[in-house]
C-alpha positions as CSV (number, residue, x, y, z in Angstrom):
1,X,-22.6,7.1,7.3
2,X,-23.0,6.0,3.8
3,X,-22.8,1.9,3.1
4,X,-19.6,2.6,0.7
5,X,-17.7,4.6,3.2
6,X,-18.7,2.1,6.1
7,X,-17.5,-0.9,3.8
8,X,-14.0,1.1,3.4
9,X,-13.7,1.8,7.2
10,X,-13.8,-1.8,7.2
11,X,-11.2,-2.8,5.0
12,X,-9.0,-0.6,6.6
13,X,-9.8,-2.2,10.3
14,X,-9.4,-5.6,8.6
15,X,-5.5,-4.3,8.0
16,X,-4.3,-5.2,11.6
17,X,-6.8,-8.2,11.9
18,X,-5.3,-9.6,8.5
19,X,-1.5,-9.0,9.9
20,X,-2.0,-10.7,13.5
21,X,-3.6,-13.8,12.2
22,X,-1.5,-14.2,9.9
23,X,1.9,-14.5,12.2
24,X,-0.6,-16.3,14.9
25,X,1.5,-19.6,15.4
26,X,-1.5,-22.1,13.9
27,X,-1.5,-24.4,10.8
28,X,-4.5,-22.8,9.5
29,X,-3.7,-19.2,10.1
30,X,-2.4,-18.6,6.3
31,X,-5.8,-20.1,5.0
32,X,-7.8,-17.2,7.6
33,X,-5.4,-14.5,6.8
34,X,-5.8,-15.0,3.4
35,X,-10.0,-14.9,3.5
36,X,-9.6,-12.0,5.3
37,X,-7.6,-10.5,2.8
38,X,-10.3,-12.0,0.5
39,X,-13.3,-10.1,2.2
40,X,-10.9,-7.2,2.1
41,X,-10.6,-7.2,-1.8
42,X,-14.7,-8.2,-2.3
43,X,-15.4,-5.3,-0.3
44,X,-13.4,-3.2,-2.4
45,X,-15.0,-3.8,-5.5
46,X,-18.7,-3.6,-3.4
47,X,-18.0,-0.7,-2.2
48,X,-17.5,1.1,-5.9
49,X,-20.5,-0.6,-6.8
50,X,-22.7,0.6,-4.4
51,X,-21.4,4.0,-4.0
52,X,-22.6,3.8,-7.7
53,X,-25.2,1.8,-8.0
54,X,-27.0,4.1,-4.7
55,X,-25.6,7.4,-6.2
56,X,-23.7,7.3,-2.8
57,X,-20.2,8.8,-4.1
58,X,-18.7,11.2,-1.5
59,X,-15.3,13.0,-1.6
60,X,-14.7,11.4,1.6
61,X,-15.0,7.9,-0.5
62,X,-13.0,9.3,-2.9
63,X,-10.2,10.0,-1.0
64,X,-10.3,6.7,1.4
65,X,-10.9,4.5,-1.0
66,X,-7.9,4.2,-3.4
67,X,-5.9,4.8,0.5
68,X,-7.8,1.9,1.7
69,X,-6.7,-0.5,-1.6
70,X,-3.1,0.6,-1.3
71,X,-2.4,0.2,2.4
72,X,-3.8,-3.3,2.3
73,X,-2.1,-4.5,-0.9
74,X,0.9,-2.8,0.6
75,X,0.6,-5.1,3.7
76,X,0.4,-7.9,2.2
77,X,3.0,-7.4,-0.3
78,X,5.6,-6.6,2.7
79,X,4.2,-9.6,4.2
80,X,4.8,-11.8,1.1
81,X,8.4,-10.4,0.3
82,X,9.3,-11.4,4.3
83,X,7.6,-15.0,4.5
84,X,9.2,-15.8,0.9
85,X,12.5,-14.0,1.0
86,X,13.0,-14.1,-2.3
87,X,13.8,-12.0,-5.4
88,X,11.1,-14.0,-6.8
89,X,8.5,-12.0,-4.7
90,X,10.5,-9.3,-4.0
91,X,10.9,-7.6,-7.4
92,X,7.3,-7.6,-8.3
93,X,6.2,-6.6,-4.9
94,X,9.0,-3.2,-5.0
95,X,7.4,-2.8,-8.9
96,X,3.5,-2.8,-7.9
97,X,4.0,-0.4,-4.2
98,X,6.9,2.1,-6.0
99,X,4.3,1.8,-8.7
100,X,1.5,3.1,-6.1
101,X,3.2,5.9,-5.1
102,X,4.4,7.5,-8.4
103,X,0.5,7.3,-9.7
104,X,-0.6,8.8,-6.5
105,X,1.9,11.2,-6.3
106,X,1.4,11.6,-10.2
107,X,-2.6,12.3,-9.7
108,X,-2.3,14.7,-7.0
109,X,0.0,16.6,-9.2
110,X,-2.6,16.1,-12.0
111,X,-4.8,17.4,-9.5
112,X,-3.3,20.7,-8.7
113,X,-3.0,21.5,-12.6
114,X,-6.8,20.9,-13.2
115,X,-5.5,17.7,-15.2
116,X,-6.9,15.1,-12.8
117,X,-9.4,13.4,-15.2
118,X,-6.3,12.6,-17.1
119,X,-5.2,9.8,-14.9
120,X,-8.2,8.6,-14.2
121,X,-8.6,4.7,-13.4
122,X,-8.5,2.7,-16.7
123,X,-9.2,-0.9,-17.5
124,X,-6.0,-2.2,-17.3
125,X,-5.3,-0.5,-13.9
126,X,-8.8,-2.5,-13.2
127,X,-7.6,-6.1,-14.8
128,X,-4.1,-5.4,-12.8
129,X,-5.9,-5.2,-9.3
130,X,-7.8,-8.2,-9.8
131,X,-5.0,-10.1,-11.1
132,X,-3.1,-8.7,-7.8
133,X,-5.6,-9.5,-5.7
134,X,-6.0,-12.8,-7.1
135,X,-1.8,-13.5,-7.0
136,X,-1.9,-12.4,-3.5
137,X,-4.8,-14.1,-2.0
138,X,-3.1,-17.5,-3.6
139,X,0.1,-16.7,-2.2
140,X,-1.4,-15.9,1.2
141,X,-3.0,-19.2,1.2
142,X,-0.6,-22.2,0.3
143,X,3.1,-23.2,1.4
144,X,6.4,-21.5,0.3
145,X,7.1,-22.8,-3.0
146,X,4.2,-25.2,-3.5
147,X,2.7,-25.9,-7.1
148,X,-0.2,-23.5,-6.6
149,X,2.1,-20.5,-4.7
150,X,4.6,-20.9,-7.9
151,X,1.1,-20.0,-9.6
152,X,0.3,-16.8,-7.7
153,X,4.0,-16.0,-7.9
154,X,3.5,-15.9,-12.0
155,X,0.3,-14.0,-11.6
156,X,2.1,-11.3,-9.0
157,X,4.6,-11.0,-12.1
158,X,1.5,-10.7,-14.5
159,X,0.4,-7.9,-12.2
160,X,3.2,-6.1,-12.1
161,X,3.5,-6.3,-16.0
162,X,0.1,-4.4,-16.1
163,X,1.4,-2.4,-13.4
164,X,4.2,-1.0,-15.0
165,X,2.3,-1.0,-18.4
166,X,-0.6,1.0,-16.4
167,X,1.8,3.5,-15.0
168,X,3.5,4.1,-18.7
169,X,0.0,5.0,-20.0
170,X,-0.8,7.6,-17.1
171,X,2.5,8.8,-17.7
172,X,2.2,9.5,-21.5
173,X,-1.5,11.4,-21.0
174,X,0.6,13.5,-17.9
175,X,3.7,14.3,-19.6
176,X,2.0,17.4,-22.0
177,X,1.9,19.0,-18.3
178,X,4.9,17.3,-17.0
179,X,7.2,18.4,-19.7
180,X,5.8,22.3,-19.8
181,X,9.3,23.4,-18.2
182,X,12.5,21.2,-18.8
C-alpha cells in the first residue's frame, strides 16, 4: 500500500476515535479530540504531498482522499452545530457541508461530460480548508462562548465566505455545460 493511501486510511479510522473522545465525560477530552482532529487535518495535507512529492498518485487516492476530508470536516461540523446550539455555528456549518455536496456532485457531473479539469481544486478552495481546519480545531478545543471560541466562530464564518465564494467560481467555469439545455 502506498504511504499516501495508508495516511488517508488513517484519517478516516481517526473519524470514530475523534467522535468517542470527544463525548468521553473528562475535562480534557475537547483538548484530545481536537488534536486528533489536528493529526487528522496534518495528515491531509501530508498525504498530497507525498503522493506528490514520491510520484505516488493513485486513482484509489484520488477518490478517498477529497471522501476522507469531507467526512471528517462533516463530523466535526455536526459535532460543533450540537455542542453550541446555535445559529452562530449552525449557519456556517449547513453553508460549508451543502457546499460539499453541490461541488462534489457538481465534479462528478463535470466528470461525465469530460469537463472535470474544469473544477479542479483552486487556491481559494485551498486557503478555505485551512481556514476551516483552523476555525474548527479552535472551536474543538476551548469552552462554549469563550474569547478564543468567538475567534474560531469568526474564522468558521471566514470559511464559509471562501466557501460560498469557491463554489460561485466552479460554478461559473461549469455553467457553459450546465446551461447547454434550459
Amino acid at each position: 500500500m502506498k504511504i499516501p493511501n495508508l495516511l488517508t486510511l488513517i484519517r478516516i479510522i481517526l473519524i470514530p476515535v475523534f467522535i468517542l473522545v470527544y463525548y468521553m465525560p473528562y475535562s480534557w477530552s475537547p483538548w484530545a479530540a481536537s488534536a486528533i482532529f489536528g493529526l487528522a487535518a496534518i495528515t491531509d495535507w501530508f498525504d498530497g504531498y507525498l503522493a506528490r512529492k514520491l510520484d505516488q498518485s493513485s486513482p484509489f487516492g484520488a477518490f478517498l482522499d477529497p471522501v476522507a476530508d469531507k467526512l471528517m470536516v462533516a463530523a466535526a461540523l455536526v459535532i460543533l452545530v450540537e455542542s453550541f446550539a446555535s445559529p452562530w455555528v449552525t449557519i456556517p456549518a449547513v453553508v460549508i457541508i451543502g457546499r460539499e455536496i453541490v461541488i462534489s456532485a457538481l465534479r462528478e457531473w463535470m466528470a461525465e461530460v469530460g469537463q472535470r479539469a474544469s473544477v479542479a481544486v483552486s487556491m481559494i478552495g485551498k486557503i478555505k480548508t485551512t481556514l476551516q481546519m483552523a476555525s474548527i480545531l479552535v472551536m474543538l478545543a476551548f469552552p462554549l462562548y469563550s474569547p478564543l471560541s468567538w475567534a474560531g466562530i469568526v474564522a468558521l464564518y471566514g470559511a464559509a465566505v471562501l466557501t460560498l465564494w469557491s463554489m460561485f467560481i466552479y460554478l461559473r467555469a461549469a455553467w457553459p455545460h450546465l446551461s447547454e439545455d434550459i
